[in-house]
N, C-alpha and C positions, 0 to 999 in steps of 0.2 A: 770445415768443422764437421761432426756425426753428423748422422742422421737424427732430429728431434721426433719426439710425440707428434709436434705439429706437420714437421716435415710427413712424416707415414700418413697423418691424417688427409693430406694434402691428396698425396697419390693414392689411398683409397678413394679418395671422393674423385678422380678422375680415372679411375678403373671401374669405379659404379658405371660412371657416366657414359664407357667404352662398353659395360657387359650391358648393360640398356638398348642400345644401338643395334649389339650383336641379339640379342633378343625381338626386336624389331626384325633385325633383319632373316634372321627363324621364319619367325612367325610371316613374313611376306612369301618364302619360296614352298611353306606349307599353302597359304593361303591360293600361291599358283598351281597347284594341283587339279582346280575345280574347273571344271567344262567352260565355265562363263572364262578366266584367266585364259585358258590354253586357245581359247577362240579367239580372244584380243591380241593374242601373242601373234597367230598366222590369220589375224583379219587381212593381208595383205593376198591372200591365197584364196579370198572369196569372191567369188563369181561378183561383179560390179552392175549385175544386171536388176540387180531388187531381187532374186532367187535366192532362199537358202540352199546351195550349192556351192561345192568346194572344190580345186583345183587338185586332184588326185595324180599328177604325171601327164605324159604326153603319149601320144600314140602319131608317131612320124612327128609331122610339123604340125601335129593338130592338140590342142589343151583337152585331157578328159576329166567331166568334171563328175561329183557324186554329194550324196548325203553328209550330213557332219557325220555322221555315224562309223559312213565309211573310210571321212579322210580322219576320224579320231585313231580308228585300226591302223591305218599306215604309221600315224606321226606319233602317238603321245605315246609307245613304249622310250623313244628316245628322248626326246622330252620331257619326259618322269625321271628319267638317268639322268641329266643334266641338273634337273631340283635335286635329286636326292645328293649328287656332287657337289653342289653349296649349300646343302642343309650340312654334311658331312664333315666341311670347310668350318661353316659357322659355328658347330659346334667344338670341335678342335679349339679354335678360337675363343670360345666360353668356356671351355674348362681350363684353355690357362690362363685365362685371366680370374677365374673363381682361383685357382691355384696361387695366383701373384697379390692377389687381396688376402686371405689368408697367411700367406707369407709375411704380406704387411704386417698384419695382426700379430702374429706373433712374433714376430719382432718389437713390437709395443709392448707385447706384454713382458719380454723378457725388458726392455726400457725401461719398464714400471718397478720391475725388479729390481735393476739396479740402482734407479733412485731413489728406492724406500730404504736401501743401506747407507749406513751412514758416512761420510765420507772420512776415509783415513787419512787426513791432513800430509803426516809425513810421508805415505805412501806417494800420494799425490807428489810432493816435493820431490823426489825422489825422479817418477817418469816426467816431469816438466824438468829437470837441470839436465836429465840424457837427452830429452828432445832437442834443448839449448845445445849440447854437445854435439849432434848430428849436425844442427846447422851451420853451428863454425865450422865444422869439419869439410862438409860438402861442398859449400859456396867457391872458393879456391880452387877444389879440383873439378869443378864446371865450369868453372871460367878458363881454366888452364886446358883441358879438353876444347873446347871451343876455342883458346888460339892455337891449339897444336894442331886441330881440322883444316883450320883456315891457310893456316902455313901450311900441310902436307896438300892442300886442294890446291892452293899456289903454285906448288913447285913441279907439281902433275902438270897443270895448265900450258906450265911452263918448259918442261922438261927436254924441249927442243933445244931449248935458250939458256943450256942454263949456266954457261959462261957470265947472261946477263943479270946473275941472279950470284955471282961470286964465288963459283967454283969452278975450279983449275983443269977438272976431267970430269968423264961421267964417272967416275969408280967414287968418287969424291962426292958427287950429287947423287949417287944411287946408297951411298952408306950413311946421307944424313937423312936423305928420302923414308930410310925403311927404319929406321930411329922414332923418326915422328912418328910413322905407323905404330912400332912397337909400345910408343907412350901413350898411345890414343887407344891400341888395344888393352894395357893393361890397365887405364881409368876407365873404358866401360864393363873390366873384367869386375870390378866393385858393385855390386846388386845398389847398393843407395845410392851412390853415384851414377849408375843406371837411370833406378827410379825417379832421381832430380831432374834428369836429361828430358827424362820421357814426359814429367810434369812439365815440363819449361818453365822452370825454376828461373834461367836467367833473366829471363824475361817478363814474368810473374809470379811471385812466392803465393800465390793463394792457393795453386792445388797441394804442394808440394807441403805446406804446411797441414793442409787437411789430410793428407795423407799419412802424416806425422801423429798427429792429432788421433785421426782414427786407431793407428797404431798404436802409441802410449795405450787409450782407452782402453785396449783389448786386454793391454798389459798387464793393466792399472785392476781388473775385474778379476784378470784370473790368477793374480797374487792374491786380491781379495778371497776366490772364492776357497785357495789352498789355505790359506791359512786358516777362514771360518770350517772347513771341513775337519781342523786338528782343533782349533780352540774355542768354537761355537761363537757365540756374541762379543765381540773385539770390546777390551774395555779397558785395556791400560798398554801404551804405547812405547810408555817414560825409557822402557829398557833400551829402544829403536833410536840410529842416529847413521844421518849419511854422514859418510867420510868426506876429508876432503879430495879424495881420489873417485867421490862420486860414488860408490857402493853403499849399499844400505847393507847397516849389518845390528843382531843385538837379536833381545829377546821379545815377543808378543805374547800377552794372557786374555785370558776371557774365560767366562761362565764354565767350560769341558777342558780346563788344563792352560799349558803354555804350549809355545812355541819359537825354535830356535830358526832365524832365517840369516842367511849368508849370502854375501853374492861374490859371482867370481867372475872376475874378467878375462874376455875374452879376444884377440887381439891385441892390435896396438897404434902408437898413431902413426909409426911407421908403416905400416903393412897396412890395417882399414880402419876404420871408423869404429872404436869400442862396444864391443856388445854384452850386456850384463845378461847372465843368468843368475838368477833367484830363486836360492836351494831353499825351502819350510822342510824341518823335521820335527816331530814333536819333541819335547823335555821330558825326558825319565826320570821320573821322581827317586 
C-alpha cells in the first residue's frame, strides 16, 4: 500500500532519532580538540615514571622524552586533521538527514492535500478495474516465464544429453533451445511483466500489488488535478461513465466550466497489458 501520515510520521521520528546521535557525535570530536582529550588520546606516550614528560621520538635505540608543550608541536596538527575529517563526515551526515526529514514533511503535507479533496468515486472506479486488468493479465505470463526458464535451464544442463531429453540431432535441440530463449526474452521485453518478476509476484503478491497500488494513486491524483485546473471544485460527475471496454469517458463540471475527458487505448492483449491514456479538454461553450 502508499505511504500513510502515520507511515512519514514513523520515519521522521527515527531520523530525529539518527540527527540526535549525529549531533552528539559533533559535539564529541569538537569536544576532542581541548589539551585535556588530546592528552587522553596519547596517554599511552607518557613517560610511566610519575614525570609530566612525553615521548617525543627516538634518537638511535634511545626514547627522547619532553614537555606536553613540546610533544602537542609534534602531534596535535594531525590530530586536529583527523577531528576536523569526522566533524566534516558528521556533518555531511546531518544535512542529509535534516534533507530526508523534510522530504518526509513534504510529502505529508502534499498527503494532506490530497486528502482534503474529495474523493471522485467514479474516478476511483475507474483506476481499481485497470489495476484488476493488470493482474489478470500478468499472473499467466509470470508463470509461463518461470516455466519457460526452467525448461531452457534444463535443456542447457543438459545439452550434452540431449538425445536423453527427445531430440533426434543437435540442430533439433539447438532450434527448440533458442525458441525458449526467444519466449523468455520477449515476456521480460514487457516493463509489467518485468515489474511482476522483479516484485516476486509468484511467490508473493504483496509487493507487486503495492506497486500497483502506489501507481493507480498517482493516476488517480493527477486526473484529479487536470481536471480541477479546467473546472475548479468537481461537483457533478452524472455525465461520467466507464465502458465496458474499461475506458472512462463523458463529460465533468464544477464551479469554472466543464470538462470533456476521453480515454484511449493503448495496446492490446495480444501484444501487452492495456494502457489508458486520459485526454481532459475543456468544453467550449
Amino acid at each position: 500500500m502508499a505511504m500513510t501520515l502515520q507511515d512519514y510520521e514513523e520515519r521522521i521520528k527515527k531520523s530525529e532519532e539518527k540527527l540526535a546521535k549525529i549531533e552528539k557525535r559533533i559535539q564529541k570530536w569538537e569536544d576532542a580538540k581541548s589539551d585535556e582529550k588530546f592528552a587522553k588520546h596519547f596517554d599511552w606516550l607518557k613517560a610511566d615514571d610519575g614525570s609530566d614528560t612525553w615521548m617525543l621520538g627516538w634518537d638511535g635505540n634511545t626514547r627522547v622524552y619532553g614537555t606536553f608543550q613540546d610533544f602537542k608541536a609534534r602531534r596535535y596538527d594531525d590530530y586536529l586533521k583527523d577531528i576536523e575529517r569526522e566533524i566534516r563526515v558528521a556533518n555531511r551526515d546531518k544535512e542529509d538527514t535534516i534533507n530526508l526529514i523534510n522530504k518526509y514533511k513534504n510529502a505529508m503535507e502534499l498527503l494532506r492535500e490530497k486528502d482534503a479533496k474529495p474523493v471522485i468515486q467514479i474516478f476511483k472506479d475507474f483506476f481499481d478495474r485497470w489495476k484488476e486488468e493488470i493482474k489478470e493479465y500478468v499472473k499467466p505470463l509470470v508463470d509461463e516465464y518461470y516455466e519457460v526458464n526452467k525448461k531452457a535451464v534444463n535443456m542447457l544442463n543438459n545439452r550434452f544429453r540431449f538425445q536423453d531429453l527427445g531430440y533426434t540431432n543437435k540442430e533439433e535441440f539447438d532450434d527448440a533451445y533458442n525458441k525458449l530463449r526467444q519466449r523468455e526474452k520477449a515476456l521480460l521485453s514487457e516493463p509489467i511483466v518485468r515489474i511482476a518478476i522483479d516484485k516476486r509476484l509468484r511467490r508473493n503478491d504483496t509487493e507487486f500489488n503495492k506497486y500497483l497500488d502506489d501507481y493507480m494513486n498517482q493516476r488517480y491524483y493527477e486526473l484529479v488535478d487536470k481536471v480541477t485546473k479546467i473546472v475548479g471544485t468537481i461537483d457533478d460527475v452524472s455525465n461520467l461513465s466507464v465502458g465496458m471496454d474499461g475506458t472512462l469517458n463523458g463529460r465533468v463540471y464544477g464551479d469554472k466550466g466543464g470538462a470533456k475527458i476521453e480515454t484511449i487505448v493503448a495496446g492490446g492483449w495480444n501484444i501487452q497489458v492495456r494502457h489508458y491514456r486520459v485526454l481532459v479538454h475543456p468544453i467550449k461553450e
